[in-house]
KEKE-3310 file (N, C-alpha, C; in steps of 0.2 Angstrom, whole numbers, plus 5000, padded with zeros to 4 digits):
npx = (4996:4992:4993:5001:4994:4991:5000:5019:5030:5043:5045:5041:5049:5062:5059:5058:5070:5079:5072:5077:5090:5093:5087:5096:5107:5102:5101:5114:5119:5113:5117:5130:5130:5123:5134:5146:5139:5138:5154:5156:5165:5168:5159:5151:5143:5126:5116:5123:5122:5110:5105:5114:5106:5093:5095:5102:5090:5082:5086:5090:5076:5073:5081:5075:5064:5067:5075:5064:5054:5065:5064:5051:5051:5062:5056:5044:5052:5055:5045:5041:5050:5046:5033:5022:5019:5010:4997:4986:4990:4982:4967:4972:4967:4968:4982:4976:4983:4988:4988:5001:5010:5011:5016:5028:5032:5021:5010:4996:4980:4975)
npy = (5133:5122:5124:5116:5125:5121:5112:5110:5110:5110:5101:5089:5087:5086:5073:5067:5067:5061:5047:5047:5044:5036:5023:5023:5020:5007:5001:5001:4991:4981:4979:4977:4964:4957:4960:4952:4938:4935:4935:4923:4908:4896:4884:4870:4858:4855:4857:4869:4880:4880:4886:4898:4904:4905:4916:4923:4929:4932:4942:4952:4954:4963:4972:4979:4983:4992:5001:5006:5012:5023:5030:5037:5044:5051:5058:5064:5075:5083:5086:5097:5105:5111:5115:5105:5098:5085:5083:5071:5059:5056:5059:5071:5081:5085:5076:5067:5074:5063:5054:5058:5058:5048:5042:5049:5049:5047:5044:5045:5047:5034)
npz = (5027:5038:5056:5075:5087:5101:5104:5113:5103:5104:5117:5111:5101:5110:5114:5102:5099:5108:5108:5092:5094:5104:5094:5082:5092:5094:5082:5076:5086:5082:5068:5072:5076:5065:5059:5066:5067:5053:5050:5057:5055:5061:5058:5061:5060:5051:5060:5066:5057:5055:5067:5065:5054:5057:5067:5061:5050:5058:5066:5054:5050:5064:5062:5051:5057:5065:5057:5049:5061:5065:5053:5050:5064:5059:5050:5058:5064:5054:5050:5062:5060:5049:5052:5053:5061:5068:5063:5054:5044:5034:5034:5038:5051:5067:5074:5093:5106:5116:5109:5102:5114:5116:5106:5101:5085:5077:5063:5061:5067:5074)
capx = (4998:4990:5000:4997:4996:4991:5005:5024:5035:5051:5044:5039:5057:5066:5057:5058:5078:5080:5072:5080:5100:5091:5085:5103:5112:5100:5101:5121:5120:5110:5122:5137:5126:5125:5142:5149:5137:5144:5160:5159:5169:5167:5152:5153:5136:5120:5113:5126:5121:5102:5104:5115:5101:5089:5100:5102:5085:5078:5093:5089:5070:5073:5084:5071:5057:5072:5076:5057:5053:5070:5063:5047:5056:5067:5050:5042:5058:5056:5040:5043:5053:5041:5028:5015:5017:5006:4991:4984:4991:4977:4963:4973:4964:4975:4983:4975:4990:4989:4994:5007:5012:5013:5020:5026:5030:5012:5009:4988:4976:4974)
capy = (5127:5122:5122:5116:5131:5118:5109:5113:5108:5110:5095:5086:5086:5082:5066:5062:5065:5055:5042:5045:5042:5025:5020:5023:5015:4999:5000:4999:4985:4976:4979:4973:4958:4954:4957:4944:4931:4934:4931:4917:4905:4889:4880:4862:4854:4858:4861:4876:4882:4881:4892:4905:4905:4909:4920:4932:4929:4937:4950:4958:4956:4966:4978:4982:4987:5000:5007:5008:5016:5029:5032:5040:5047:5057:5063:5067:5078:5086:5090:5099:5110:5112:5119:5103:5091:5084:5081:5062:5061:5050:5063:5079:5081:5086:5068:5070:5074:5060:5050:5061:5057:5039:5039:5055:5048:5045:5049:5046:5047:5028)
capz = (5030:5047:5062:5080:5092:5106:5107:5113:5098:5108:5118:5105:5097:5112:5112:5095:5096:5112:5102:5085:5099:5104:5086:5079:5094:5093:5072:5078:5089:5077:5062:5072:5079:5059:5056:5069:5063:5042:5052:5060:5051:5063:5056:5062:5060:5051:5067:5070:5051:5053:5072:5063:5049:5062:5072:5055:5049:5065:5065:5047:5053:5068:5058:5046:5058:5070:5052:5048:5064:5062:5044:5056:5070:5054:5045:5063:5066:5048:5050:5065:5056:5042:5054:5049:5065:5071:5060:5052:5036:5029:5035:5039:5055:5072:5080:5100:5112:5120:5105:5102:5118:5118:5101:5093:5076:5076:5056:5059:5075:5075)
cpx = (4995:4995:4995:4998:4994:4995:5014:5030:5043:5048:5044:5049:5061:5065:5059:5067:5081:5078:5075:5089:5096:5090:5091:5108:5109:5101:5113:5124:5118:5116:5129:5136:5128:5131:5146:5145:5140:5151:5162:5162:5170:5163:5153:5148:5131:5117:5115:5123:5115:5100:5106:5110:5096:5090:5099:5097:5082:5084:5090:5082:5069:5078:5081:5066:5063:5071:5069:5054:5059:5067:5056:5047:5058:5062:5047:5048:5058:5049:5037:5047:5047:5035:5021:5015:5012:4998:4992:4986:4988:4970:4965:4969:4969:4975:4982:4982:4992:4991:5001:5012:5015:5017:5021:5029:5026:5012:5000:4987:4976:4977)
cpy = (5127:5119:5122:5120:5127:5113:5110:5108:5107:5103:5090:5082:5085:5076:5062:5061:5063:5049:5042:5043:5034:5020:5018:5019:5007:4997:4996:4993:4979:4974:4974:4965:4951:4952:4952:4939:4930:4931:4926:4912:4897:4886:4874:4856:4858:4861:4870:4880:4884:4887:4898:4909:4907:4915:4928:4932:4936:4945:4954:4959:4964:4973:4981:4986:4994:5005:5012:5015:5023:5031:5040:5045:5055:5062:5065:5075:5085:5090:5097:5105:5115:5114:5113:5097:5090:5082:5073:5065:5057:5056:5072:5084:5079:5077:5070:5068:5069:5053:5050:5060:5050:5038:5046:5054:5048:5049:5046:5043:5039:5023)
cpz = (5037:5050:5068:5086:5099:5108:5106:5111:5100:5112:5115:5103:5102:5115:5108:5095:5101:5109:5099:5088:5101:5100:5084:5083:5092:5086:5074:5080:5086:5070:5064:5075:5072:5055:5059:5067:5056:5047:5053:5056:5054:5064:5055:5058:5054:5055:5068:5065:5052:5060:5067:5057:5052:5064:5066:5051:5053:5066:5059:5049:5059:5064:5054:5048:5063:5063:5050:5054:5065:5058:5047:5059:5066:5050:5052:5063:5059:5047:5056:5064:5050:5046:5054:5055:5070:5070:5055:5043:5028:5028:5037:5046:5062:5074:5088:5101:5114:5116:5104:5106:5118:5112:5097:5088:5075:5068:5057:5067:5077:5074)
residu = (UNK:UNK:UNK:UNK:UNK:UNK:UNK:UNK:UNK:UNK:UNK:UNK:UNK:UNK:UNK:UNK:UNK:UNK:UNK:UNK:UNK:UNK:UNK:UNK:UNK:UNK:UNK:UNK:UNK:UNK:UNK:UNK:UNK:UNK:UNK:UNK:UNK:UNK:UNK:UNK:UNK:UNK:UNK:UNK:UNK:UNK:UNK:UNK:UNK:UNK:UNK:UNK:UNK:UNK:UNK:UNK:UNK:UNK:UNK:UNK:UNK:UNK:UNK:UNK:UNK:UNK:UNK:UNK:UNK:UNK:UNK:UNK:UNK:UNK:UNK:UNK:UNK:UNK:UNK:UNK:UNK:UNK:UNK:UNK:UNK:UNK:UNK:UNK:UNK:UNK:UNK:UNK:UNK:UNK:UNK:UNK:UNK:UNK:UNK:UNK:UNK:UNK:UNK:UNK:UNK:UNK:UNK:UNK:UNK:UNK)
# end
C-alpha cells in the first residue's frame, strides 16, 4: 500500500473534521428547514403552494449535495486511517498538496 510521507496526516484530519462539524450542522439546518415547510399547514392560495414547492425543491436539492460532500469528508477521514490518503483514485498517482489543501476530500488531482 503506498503511503504519503510528504504530507502531515494530523493536519489533514483536522481539516476534514472541522469540516465533517459544519457538514453535519448545515445537513441539520437543512433537515429542520424541511421539516417546518412539511408542517406548514396554512396553505391559502396556489401561489403559497407553488413557493413552498420551490422552497422544498431546492431544500432536498441542497441537502443532497451537504450529504454527497459528507459522504467524501467520511471516506477522506477513513482513508486517513487506512494509510491510502491522498492519492487519485481514477489514476492512483499522489493528489498535489495544494489540492489537498483547497479541498482535502479531493478523491483525484483534477
Amino acid at each position: 500500500m503506498q503511503k504519503r510521507d510528504d504530507l502531515d496526516l494530523n493536519d489533514f484530519k483536522t481539516l476534514l473534521l472541522k469540516e465533517k462539524a459544519r457538514l453535519e450542522q448545515e445537513i441539520a439546518d437543512v433537515e429542520n428547514e424541511i421539516n417546518t415547510i412539511a408542517a406548514e399547514d396554512e396553505i391559502d392560495d396556489v401561489e403559497d403552494m407553488a413557493e413552498l414547492k420551490v422552497d422544498n425543491d431546492r431544500d432536498h436539492a441542497v441537502l443532497d449535495a451537504l450529504k454527497s460532500e459528507l459522504k467524501d469528508v467520511e471516506d477522506a477521514l477513513k482513508k486517513i486511517a487506512e494509510g491510502s490518503y491522498g492519492f487519485d483514485e481514477k489514476t492512483g498517482k499522489p493528489i498535489p498538496r495544494e489540492r489537498l489543501m483547497a479541498y482535502p476530500a479531493a478523491r483525484t488531482a483534477v
